[in-house]
C-alpha positions in Angstrom: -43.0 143.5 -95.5 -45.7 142.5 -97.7 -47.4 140.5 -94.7 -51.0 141.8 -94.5 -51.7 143.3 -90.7 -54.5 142.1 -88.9 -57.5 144.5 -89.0 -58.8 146.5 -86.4 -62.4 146.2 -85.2 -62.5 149.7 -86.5 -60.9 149.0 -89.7 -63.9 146.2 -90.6 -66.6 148.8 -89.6 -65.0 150.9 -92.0 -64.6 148.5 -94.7 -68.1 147.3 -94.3 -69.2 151.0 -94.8 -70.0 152.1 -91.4 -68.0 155.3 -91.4 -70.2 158.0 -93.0 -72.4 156.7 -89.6 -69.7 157.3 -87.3 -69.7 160.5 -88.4 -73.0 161.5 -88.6 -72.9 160.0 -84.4 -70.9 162.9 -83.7 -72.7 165.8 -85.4 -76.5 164.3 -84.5 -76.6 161.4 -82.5 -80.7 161.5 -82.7 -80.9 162.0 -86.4 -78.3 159.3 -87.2 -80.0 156.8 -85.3 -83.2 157.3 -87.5 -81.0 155.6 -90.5 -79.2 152.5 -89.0 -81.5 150.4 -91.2 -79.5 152.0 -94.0 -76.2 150.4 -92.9 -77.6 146.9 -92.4 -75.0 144.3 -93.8 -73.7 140.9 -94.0 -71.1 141.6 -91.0 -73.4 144.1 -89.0 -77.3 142.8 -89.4 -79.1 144.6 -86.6 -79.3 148.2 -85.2 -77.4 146.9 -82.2 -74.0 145.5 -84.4 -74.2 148.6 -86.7 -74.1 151.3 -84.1 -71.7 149.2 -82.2 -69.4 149.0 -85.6 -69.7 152.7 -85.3 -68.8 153.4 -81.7 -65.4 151.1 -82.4 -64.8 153.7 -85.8 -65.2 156.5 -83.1 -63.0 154.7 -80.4 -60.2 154.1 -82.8 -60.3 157.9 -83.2 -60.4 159.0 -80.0 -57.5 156.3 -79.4 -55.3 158.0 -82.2 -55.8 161.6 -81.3 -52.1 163.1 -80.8 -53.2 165.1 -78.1 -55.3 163.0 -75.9 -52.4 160.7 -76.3 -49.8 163.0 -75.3 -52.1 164.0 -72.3 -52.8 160.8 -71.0 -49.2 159.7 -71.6 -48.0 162.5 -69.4 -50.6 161.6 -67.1 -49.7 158.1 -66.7 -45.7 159.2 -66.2 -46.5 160.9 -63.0 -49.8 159.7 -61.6 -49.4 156.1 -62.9 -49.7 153.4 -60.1 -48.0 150.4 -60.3 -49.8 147.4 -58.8 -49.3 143.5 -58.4 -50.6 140.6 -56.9 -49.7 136.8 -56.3 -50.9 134.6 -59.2 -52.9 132.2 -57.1 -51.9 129.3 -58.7 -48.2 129.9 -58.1 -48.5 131.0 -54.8 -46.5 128.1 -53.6 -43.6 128.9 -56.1 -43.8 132.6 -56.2 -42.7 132.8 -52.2 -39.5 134.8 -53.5 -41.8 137.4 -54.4 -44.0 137.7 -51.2 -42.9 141.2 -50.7 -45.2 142.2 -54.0 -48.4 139.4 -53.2 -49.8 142.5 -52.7 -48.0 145.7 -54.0 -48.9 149.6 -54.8 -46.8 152.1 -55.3 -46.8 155.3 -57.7 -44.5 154.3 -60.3 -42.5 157.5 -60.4 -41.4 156.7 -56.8 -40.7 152.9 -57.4 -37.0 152.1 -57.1 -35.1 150.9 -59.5 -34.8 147.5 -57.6 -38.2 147.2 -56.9 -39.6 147.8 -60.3 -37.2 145.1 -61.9 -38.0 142.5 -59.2 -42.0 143.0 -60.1 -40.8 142.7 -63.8 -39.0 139.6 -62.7 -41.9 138.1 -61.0 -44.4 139.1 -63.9 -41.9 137.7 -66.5 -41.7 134.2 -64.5 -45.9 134.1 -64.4 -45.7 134.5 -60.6 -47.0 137.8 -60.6 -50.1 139.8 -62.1 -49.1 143.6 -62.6 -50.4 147.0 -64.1 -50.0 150.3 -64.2 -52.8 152.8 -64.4 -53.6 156.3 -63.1 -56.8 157.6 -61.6 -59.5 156.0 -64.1 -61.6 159.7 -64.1 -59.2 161.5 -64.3 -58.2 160.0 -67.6 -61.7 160.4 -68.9 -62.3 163.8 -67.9 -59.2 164.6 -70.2 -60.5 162.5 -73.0 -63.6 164.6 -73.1 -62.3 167.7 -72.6 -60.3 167.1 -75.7 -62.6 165.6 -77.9 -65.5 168.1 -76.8 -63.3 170.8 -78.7 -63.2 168.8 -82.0 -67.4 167.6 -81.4 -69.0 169.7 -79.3 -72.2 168.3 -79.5 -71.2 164.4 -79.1 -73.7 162.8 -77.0 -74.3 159.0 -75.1 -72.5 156.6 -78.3 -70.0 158.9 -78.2 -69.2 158.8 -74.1 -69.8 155.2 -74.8 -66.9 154.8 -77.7 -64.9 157.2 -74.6 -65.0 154.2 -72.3 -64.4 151.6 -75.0 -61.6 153.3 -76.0 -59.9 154.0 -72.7 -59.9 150.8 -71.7 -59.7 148.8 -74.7 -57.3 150.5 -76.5 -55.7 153.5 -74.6 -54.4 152.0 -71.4 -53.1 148.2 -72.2 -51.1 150.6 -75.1 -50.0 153.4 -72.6 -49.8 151.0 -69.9 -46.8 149.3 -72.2 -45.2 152.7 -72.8 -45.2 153.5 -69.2 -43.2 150.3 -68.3 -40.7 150.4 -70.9 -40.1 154.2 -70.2 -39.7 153.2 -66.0 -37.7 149.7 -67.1 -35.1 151.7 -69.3 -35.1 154.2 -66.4 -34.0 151.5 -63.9 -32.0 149.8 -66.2 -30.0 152.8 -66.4 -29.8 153.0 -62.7 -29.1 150.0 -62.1 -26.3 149.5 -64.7 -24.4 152.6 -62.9 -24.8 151.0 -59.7 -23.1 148.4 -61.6 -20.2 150.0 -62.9 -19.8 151.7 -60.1 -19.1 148.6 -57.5 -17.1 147.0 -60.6 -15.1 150.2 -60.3 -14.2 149.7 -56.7 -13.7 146.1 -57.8 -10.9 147.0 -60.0 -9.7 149.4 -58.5 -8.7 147.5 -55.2 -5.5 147.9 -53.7 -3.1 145.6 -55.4 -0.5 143.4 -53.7 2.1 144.1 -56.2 4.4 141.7 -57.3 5.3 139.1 -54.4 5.5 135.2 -54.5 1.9 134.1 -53.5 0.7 130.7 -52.3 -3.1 130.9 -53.2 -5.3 128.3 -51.6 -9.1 127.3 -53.1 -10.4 125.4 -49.8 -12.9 123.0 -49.9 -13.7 119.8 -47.6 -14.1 116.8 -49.6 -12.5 117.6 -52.4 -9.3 119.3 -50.5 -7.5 122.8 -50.5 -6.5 123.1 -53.7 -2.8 124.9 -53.5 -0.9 126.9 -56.4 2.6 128.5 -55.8 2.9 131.8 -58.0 6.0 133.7 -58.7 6.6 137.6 -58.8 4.9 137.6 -61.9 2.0 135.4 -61.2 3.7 132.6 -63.4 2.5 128.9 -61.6 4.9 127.2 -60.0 3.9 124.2 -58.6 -0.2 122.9 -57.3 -0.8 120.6 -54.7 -3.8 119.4 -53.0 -3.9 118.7 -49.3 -7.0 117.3 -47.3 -7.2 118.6 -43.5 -10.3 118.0 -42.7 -13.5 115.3 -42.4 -13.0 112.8 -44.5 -9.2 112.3 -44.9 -8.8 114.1 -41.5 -4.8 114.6 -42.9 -4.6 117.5 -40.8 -0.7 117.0 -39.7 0.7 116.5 -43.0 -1.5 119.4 -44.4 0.5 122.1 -41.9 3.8 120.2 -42.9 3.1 121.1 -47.1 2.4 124.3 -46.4 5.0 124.8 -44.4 7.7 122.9 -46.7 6.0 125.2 -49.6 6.0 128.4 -48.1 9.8 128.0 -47.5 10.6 126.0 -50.9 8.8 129.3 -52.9 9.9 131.6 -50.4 6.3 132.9 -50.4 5.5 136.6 -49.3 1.7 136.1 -49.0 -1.4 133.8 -49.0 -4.2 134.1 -50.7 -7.4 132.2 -49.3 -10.8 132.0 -51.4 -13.8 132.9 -49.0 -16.0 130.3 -50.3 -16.6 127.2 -48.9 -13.8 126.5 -46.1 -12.6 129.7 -46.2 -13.0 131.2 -42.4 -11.8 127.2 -41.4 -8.6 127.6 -43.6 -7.7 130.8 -42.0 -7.6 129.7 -38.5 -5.6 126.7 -39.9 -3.2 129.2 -41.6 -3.1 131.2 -37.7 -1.7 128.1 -36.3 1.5 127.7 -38.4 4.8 129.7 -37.3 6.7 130.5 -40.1 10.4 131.3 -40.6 9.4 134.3 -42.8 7.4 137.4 -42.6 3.8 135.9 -44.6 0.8 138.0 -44.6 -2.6 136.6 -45.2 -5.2 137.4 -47.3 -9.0 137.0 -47.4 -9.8 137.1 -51.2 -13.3 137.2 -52.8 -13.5 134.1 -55.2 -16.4 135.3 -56.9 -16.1 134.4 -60.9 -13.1 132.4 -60.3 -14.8 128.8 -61.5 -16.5 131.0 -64.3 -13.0 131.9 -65.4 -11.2 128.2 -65.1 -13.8 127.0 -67.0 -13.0 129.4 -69.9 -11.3 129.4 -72.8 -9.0 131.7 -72.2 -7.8 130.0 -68.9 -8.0 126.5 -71.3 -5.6 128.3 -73.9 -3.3 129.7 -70.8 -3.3 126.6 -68.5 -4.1 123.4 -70.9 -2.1 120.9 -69.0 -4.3 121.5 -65.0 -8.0 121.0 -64.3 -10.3 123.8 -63.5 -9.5 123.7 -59.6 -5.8 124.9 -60.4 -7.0 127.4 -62.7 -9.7 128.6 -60.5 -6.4 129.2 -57.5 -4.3 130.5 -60.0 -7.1 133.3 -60.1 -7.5 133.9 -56.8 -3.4 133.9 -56.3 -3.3 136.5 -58.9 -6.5 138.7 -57.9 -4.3 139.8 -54.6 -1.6 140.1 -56.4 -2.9 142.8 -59.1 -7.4 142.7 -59.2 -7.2 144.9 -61.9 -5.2 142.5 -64.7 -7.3 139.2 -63.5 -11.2 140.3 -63.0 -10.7 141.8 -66.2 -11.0 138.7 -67.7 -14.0 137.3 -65.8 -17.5 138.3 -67.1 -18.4 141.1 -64.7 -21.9 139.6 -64.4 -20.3 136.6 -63.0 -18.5 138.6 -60.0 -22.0 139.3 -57.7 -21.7 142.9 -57.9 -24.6 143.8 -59.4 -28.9 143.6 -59.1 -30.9 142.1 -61.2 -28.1 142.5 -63.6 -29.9 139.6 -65.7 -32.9 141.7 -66.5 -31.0 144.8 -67.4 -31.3 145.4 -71.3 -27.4 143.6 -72.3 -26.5 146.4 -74.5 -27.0 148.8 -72.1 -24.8 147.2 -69.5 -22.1 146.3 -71.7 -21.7 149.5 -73.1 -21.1 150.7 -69.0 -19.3 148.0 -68.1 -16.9 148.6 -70.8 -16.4 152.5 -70.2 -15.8 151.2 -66.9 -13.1 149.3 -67.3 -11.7 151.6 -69.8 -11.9 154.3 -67.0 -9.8 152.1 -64.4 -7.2 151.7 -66.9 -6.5 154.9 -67.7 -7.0 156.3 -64.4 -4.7 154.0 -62.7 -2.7 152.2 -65.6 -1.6 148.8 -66.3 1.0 146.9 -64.3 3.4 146.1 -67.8 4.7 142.8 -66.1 1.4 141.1 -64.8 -1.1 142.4 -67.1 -3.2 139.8 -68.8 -3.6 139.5 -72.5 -7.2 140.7 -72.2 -6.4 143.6 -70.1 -3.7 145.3 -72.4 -6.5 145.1 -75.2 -7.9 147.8 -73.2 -4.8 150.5 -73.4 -5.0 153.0 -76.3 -3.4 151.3 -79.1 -2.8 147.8 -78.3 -5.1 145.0 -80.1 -5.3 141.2 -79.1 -2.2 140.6 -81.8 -0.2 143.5 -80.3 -1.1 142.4 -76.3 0.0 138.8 -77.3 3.5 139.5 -78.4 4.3 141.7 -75.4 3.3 139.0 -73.0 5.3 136.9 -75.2 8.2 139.3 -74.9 8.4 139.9 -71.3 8.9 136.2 -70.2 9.6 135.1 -66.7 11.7 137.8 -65.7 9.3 140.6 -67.4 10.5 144.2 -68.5 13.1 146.2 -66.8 11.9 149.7 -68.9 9.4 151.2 -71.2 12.1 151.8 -74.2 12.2 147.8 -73.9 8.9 147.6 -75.9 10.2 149.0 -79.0 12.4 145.9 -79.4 8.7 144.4 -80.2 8.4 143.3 -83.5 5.2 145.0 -84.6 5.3 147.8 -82.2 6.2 151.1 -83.8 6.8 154.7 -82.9 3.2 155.7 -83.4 1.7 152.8 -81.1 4.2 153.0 -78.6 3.6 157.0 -78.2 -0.2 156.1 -77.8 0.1 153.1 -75.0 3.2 153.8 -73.2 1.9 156.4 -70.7 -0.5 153.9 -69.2 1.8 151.3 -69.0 3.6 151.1 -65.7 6.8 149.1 -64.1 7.1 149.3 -60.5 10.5 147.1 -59.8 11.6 149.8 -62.6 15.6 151.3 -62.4 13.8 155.0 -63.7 10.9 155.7 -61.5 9.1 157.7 -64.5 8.2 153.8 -65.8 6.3 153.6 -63.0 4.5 156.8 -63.7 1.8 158.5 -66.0 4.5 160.9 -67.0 4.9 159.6 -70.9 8.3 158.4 -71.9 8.7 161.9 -74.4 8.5 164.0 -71.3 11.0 162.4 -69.2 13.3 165.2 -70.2 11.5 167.5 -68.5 10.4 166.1 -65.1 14.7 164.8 -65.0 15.3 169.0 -65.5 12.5 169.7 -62.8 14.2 167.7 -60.5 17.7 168.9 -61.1 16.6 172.7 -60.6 15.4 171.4 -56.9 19.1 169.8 -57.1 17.0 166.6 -56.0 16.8 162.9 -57.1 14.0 161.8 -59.4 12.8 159.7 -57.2 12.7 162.3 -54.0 10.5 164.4 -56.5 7.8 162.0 -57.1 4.9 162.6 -54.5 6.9 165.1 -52.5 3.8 167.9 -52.7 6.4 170.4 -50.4 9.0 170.2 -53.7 6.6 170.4 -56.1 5.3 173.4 -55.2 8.8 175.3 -55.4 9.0 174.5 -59.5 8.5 177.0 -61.7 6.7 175.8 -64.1 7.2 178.6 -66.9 10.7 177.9 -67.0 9.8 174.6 -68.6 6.8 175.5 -71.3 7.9 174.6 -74.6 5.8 174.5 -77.9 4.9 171.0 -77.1 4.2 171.1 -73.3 
């Protein structure tokens, strides 16, 4: 704080006593003109350097004026044009940015995209950009300002007009205009963002079904995992059907042997490298069961075995397990696994590197926030991470449920209260977004909250209908009257 700022041309003028000039430019150029030998100094020796040390005073004016500023600002919002062109020397390298070599567009109508790719290309010294609006136009409202304050300014002055345009008016401006069009796009684009991650999440999940999940490759091998109802591993494998083990026979036979031994319900195949051949291998095989098969987008998946939270769940299997354990369990429920992949790892997003972090963590979070309680949590698959995200439960609290409900999982939501740890008050704040679907009462699986069940059990009984035949059926709920069932609470 005490760190002296670097002066200003203007700010040595003035020092070195040039200012009672500068003013005397602007109410008589001729007459102050006559005593320039009176301002000779050390720094400013000649008639030429003093009156130049005066135009700067009168430029650093013009440049601070709140008006002009304000004017010119506004004018470089909406008549600014952004242009950029190839850094010659970096043609070669800057090929990924051909599209802008040579580029001019009205920044107002730039796309979001766009503007971040020229950003991109400027930031990596490929590119040369600016932004500037009609260079007249921007004069003609400098004078017409400063005419008001000095109406009988004169050439020095028009000359200090100029300087401080271009010296000092429009590389500042030119700055504002960017960072007001970047936040602008960063906005955009973090909503476009959020709102693929949203789809994302919110895929259709698989439910709870014994999955054989396959990460194909072709030297290293398909990389096999065996997940139970829960999404528990089983057992891994790796098989090699193609060039260069060529163990294409033996391959059909494990996954035969496995899909029988697990008595699996559904495959899961990465669609990275392999993918499409592993597929038509999986067409070939006749099983003795009813398997369906499943494309699944692997995206993330190696920046998730890699992490310490897969390290901490899996420590005793390499990355490549861990990385088919994800996919296996992405089919199975998307929602509980990509929440604990970094969003910006899943390829969902543009130019999501250049977007200002905060920003975009602050979306992606509401985001995920949103999908949980629009949709709820699956109380038997949910990862640690994801139950975080439900009113009420922290990392401590999200741990001991996980380790409460095992390999066989919960059977009700009044099992939670067994929890050591988990009272009245948090289970009345998480327990209507938790959901079990292979629940006895079908309100478990519902966002009805476990205090209210009394009332939807009455609802059904005045249709003289099973809870479960009330759940969905539009036709039956429309003959309730709801009155009959108001109550101070509800």
């Amino acid at each position: 704080p005490y760190k002296e700022k670097k002066k200003s041309r203007a700010q040595r003028a003035i020092d070195a006593g040039l200012k009672p000039l500068a003013d005397a430019l602007l109410e008589n150029e001729n007459k102050a003109k006559k005593q320039l030998h009176a301002f000779h100094c050390e720094q400013y020796p000649t008639d030429e350097e003093v009156i130049k040390g005066a135009r700067e005073i009168i430029a650093e004016s013009i440049s601070e004026h709140a008006s002009i500023r304000q004017q010119l600002r506004n004018l470089f919002l909406q008549q600014g044009i952004l242009s950029s062109s190839v850094i010659k020397a970096r043609a070669d390298e800057a090929v990924k940015f051909k599209d802008y070599f040579s580029f001019s567009e009205k920044i107002q109508n730039c796309a979001p995209h766009r503007l971040l790719a020229v950003l991109r290309g400027a930031n990596e010294k490929m590119l040369r950009i600016s932004v500037a609006p009609d260079e007249k136009t921007a004069l003609t409202i400098i004078r017409k300002i400063w005419k008001i304050k000095h109406p009988s300014y004169s050439h020095e002055t028009e000359i200090a007009i100029a300087d401080a345009y271009e010296r000092l008016l429009l590389p500042s401006l030119e700055n504002e205009t960017l960072k007001y069009y970047k936040h602008q796009a960063d906005v955009a684009s973090a909503k476009m963002f959020a709102v693929n991650l949203r789809q994302l999440l919110l895929a259709a999940p698989l439910g709870q079904k014994n999955v054989l999940a396959i990460d194909p490759g072709f030297r290293t091998g398909y990389k096999l995992v065996c997940l139970d109802k829960l999404g528990n591993l089983l057992h891994n494998e790796t098989i090699f059907p193609h060039e260069p083990h060529h163990q294409h026979k033996q391959a059909l036979n494990k996954l035969s042997t496995l899909i029988n031994q697990y008595q699996i319900d559904a495959i899961a195949i990465g669609n990275g490298t392999a993918g499409r051949e592993t597929e038509q291998l999986i067409q070939r095989l006749r099983f003795e069961r009813k398997v369906q098969v499943f494309s699944v987008n692997e995206d993330g998946a190696s920046v998730y075995s890699a992490s310490s939270e897969a390290r901490q769940e899996f420590p005793d299997y390499d990355v490549t397990v861990r990385g088919a354990v994800s996919i296996g369990r992405r089919l199975m429920d998307p929602l509980a696994e990509l929440i604990k992949i970094d969003p910006k790892a899943l390829g969902i997003g543009q130019y999501q590197h250049d977007i200002e972090p905060q920003l975009l963590e602050e979306e992606l979070n509401q985001t995920i926030e949103h999908c949980v309680y629009t949709v709820g949590v699956n109380l038997n698959t949910a990862s640690e991470k994801l139950l975080t995200y439900v009113s009420g439960l922290g990392p401590t609290m999200a741990k001991k449920i996980v380790a409460s409900r095992g390999n066989k999982g919960f059977s009700s939501r009044q099992e939670l209260l067994a929890i050591k740890g988990l009272g009245r008050s948090t289970f009345q704040q998480s327990a209507g977004f938790l959901r079990i679907p292979q629940s006895a009462n079908p309100l478990d699986n519902s966002a009805v909250h476990p205090e209210h069940y009394s009332i939807v059990e009455q609802m059904a009984a005045s249709l003289n209908i099973a809870l479960h035949q009330l759940s969905g059926n539009s036709k039956a709920l429309e003959q309730i009257n709801l009155n009959k069932f108001v109550t101070p609470e509800t």
